[in-house]
N, C-alpha and C positions, 0 to 999 in steps of 0.2 A: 456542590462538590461532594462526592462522598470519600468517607473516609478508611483507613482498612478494614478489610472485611476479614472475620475470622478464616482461619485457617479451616477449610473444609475438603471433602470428597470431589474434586474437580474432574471432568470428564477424561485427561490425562493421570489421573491419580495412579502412582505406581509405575508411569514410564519416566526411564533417567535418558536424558539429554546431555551429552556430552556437544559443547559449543566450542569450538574449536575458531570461528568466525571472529572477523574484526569489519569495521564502517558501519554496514546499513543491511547487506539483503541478509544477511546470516544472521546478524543480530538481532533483527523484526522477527526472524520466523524462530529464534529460539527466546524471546520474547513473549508470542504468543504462544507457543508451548509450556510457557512457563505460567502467563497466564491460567490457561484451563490445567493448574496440578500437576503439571511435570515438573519431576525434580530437576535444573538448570543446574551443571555445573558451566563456567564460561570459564577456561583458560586464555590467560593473554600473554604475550613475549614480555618480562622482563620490564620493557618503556611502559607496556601498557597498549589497549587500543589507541589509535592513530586518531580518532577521534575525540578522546581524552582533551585533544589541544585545538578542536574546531570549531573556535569563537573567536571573540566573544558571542553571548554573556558568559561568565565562568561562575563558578559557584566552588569555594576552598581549591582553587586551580582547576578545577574540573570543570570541561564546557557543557554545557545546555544541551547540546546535540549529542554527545555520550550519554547523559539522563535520560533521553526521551528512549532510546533502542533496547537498555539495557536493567530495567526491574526484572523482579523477581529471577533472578539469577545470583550465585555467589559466586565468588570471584576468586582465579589462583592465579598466581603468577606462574609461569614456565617458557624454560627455554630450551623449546622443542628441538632444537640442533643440536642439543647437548645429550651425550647418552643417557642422562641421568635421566631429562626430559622424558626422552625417549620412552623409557623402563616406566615410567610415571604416567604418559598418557597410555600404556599400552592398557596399565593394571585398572583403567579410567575404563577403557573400551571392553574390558573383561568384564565390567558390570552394568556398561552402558545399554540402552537400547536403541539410540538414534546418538549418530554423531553430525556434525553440522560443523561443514569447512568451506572456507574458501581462498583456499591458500592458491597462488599463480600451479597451473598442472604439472607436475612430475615433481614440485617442494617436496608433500608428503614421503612419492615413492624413492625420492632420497634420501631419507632419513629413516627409512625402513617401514612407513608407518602409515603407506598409502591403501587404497581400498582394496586392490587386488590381492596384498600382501596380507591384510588384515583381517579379510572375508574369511580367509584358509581356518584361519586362526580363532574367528569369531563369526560363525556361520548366522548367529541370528541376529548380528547387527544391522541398522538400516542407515545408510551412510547417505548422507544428502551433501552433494557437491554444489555449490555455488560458484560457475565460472562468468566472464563475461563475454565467450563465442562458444563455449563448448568445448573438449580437450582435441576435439580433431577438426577437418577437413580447412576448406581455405584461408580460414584467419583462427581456428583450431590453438588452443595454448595461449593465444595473445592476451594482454591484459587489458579488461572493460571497466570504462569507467561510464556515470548513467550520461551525462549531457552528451559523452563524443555519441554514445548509443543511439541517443535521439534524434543524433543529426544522422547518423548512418541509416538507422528503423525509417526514415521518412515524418518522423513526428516533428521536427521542425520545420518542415516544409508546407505543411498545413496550420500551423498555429502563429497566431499572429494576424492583424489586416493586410489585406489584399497587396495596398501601394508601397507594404513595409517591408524589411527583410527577413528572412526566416526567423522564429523566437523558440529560445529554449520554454516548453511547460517549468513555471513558477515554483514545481518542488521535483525532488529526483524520484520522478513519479517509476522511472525504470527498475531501479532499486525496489522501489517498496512492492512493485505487483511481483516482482522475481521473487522476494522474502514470502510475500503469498504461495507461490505456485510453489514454491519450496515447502510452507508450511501443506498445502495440499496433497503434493507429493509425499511428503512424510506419512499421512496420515492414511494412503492409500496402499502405502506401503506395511505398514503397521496393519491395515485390518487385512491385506492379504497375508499375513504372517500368521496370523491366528489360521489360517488354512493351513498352512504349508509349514509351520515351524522357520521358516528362513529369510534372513532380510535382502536386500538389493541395493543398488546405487538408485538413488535419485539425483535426476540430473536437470537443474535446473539454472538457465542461462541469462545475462541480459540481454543478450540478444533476441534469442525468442519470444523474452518479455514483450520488447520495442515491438516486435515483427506484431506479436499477436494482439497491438492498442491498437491498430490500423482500422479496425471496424469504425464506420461503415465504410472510410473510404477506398478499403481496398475490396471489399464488397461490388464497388462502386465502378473501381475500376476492374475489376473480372467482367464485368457484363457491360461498361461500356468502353474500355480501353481509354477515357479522357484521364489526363495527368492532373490529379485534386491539388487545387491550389488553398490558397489561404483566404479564410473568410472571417476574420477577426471574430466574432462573439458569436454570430449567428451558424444554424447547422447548417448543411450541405442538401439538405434532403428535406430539411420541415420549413416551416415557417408559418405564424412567427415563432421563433424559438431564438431567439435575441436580447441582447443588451438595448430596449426603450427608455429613452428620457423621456421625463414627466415634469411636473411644476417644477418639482425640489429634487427630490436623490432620483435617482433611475432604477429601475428595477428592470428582473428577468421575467420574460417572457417564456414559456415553455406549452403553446397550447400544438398539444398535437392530434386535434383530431378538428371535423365540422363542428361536431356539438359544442366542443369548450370555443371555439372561433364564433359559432354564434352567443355565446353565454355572455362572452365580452364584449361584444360591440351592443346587446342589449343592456349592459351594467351600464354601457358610457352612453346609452340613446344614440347608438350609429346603427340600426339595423340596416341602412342601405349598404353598410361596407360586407355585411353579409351574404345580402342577398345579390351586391356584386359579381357577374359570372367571372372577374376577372380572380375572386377570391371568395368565389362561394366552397371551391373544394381544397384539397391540402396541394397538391399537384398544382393546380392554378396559383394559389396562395406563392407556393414558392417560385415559382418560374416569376411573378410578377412581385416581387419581394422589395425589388427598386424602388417600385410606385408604392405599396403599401404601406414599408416604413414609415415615410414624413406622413401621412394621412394618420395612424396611428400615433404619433407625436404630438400632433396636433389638435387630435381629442382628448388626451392624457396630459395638456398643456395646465389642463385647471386642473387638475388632482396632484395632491403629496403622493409618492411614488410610497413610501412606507404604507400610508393608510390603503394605498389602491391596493397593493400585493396583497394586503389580508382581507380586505372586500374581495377580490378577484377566489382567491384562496377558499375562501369561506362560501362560493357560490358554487366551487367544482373546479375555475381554472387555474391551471398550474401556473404560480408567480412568485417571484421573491425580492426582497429589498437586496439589494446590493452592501454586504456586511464589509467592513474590513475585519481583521483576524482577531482584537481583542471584543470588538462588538459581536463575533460568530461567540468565542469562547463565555461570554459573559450570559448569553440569548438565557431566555427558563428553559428552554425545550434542550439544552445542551446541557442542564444541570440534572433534569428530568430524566433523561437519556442515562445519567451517571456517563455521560464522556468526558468528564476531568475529573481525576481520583487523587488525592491527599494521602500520603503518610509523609508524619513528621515536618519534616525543610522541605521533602518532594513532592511537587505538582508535577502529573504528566496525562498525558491523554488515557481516558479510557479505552477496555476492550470494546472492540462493538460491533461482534458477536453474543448475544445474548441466548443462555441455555436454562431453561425452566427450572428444571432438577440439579441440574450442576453447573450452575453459574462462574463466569470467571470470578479469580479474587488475586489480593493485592497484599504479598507477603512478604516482600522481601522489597526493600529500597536497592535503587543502584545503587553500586562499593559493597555491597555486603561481602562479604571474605567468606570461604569456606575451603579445605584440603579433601573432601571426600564427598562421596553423595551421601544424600539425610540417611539412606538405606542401604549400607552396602551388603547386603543380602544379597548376591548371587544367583537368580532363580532360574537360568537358563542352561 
């Protein structure tokens, strides 16, 4: 685990973040902004973020899942309905250079203090809106939340096996790529600034989010119009690329080419399932995926599934043991990596994005309190 890292020259060194965001997608992407050297201010109403109370675990009242969204950021209370608020986040956004919200559409431009209103006012700000349809057309304004997302985007309807019912993906996977494409947006916005002098709305939705994980299978269906069903562990298109049992634990399979498909059946002395026309190529492989599996079980019956994955690993074919989530976080290659970082009482996942010259760093624990940015110098 490492531990804080000094305070340095981060490749956002100089840009202030005004975080306006409460849950997850807002507060992932002024997270990572804060991350790589942006100064974070994160205003919250008054209660606090709503996630403050979504636990347990809690940590002095504070849940586990507010810690993980919200370092390097400090922290003011406001209550943006109030005109006082109001006068407070303006004087925020006078020295801000990205502001990051995602309050239900028309909150802000009711309170005076929405992007259209604020653009006039503050022509180089870069306003990154977090909704979950988008402020317009069919379901335009409505409030997203990630699981209804996944079942509307189609992603529940492929995840899960075949004979089961639809399954929500295991983490609010919808959320966290939206705080991505947010944080991308942001940052696309910012180097066109540096042209232009002027910022823009970033509009980043969960909806789109959901729409745009559908690869490959809506890839899949443009060219063959079949409605992708659920195929529990295994892909749609490779094979094997599946959850195999072995003697002991089960590992993943992920060979997706001829060569690693012959690599492996010469590690386990099966070259006939190679040279198999039914599975000498990837195309054959999958279509006959039925028959392959148990044949494949079968010769990975004498092997420990841990030691096979790093035999396999170590010869060129892609494999893995099957972790559960404190075995992933404890792995060396996870400490190696620096993906769990230490200050103080807080543990949280590392960035993981790594930058040569300006590396992230780890400066500010969640709860840190702050009334102003580190710099309020003006410079625009």
């Amino acid at each position: 685990m490492t531990t804080t890292q000094a305070a340095h020259g981060g490749a956002l060194q100089g840009i202030k973040v005004l975080d306006l965001s409460r849950i997850l997608g807002g507060p992932l992407c002024g997270q990572i902004l804060g991350d790589h050297g942006a100064d974070v201010l994160k205003v919250e109403p008054p209660q606090g973020d709503d996630t403050r109370s979504w636990g347990p675990p809690f940590r002095d009242g504070v849940a586990s899942y507010y810690l993980g969204l919200n370092r390097n950021k400090r922290v003011q209370f406001m209550d943006l309905a109030s005109a006082e608020g109001q006068a407070q986040v303006r004087a925020l956004m006078a020295q801000a250079d990205v502001v990051v919200e995602n309050f239900k559409t028309g909150t802000m431009e009711k309170w005076g203090i929405g992007y259209e209103q604020m653009q006039q006012q503050f022509p180089h700000l870069v306003w990154c809106r977090v909704t979950g349809f988008g402020a317009d057309g069919p379901l335009g304004s409505l409030p997203g939340y990630d699981a209804a997302i996944q079942a509307m985007a189609g992603l529940m309807s492929i995840n899960g096996e075949a004979d089961r019912d639809p399954l929500r993906v295991g983490l609010p996977v919808v959320d966290m790529v939206t705080g991505l494409n947010a944080v991308i947006g942001v940052l696309l916005a910012l180097h066109e600034r540096g042209r232009s002098g002027l910022g823009q709305l970033v509009d980043a939705s969960l909806y789109d989010a959901g729409i745009s994980l559908l690869h490959p299978h809506a890839a899949n269906w443009f060219m063959n119009g079949k409605i992708p069903g659920r195929s529990g562990n295994a892909h749609p298109n490779i094979y094997p690329y599946d959850v195999v049992n072995t003697g002991k634990a089960p590992i993943f399979l992920a060979v997706g080419n001829d060569r690693q498909f012959r690599l492996m059946c010469q590690h386990l002395g099966q070259e006939g399932l190679a040279d198999d026309p039914r599975f000498a190529t990837a195309g054959q492989r999958s279509v006959h995926r039925d028959v392959l599996k148990p044949l494949l079980e079968q010769a990975f019956a004498a092997h420990d599934g841990v030691q096979l994955a790093e035999d396999l690993m170590a010869i060129g074919v892609p494999a893995a043991p099957v972790l559960n989530v404190e075995q992933a976080l404890q792995a060396p290659h996870t400490a190696h990596r620096e993906m769990v970082v230490k200050m103080g009482d807080y543990t949280g996942l590392g960035a993981p994005v790594k930058l040569s010259r300006t590396p992230a760093s780890y400066r500010f624990a969640p709860l840190t309190e702050g009334t102003a940015f580190l710099d309020a110098a003006n410079d625009h």
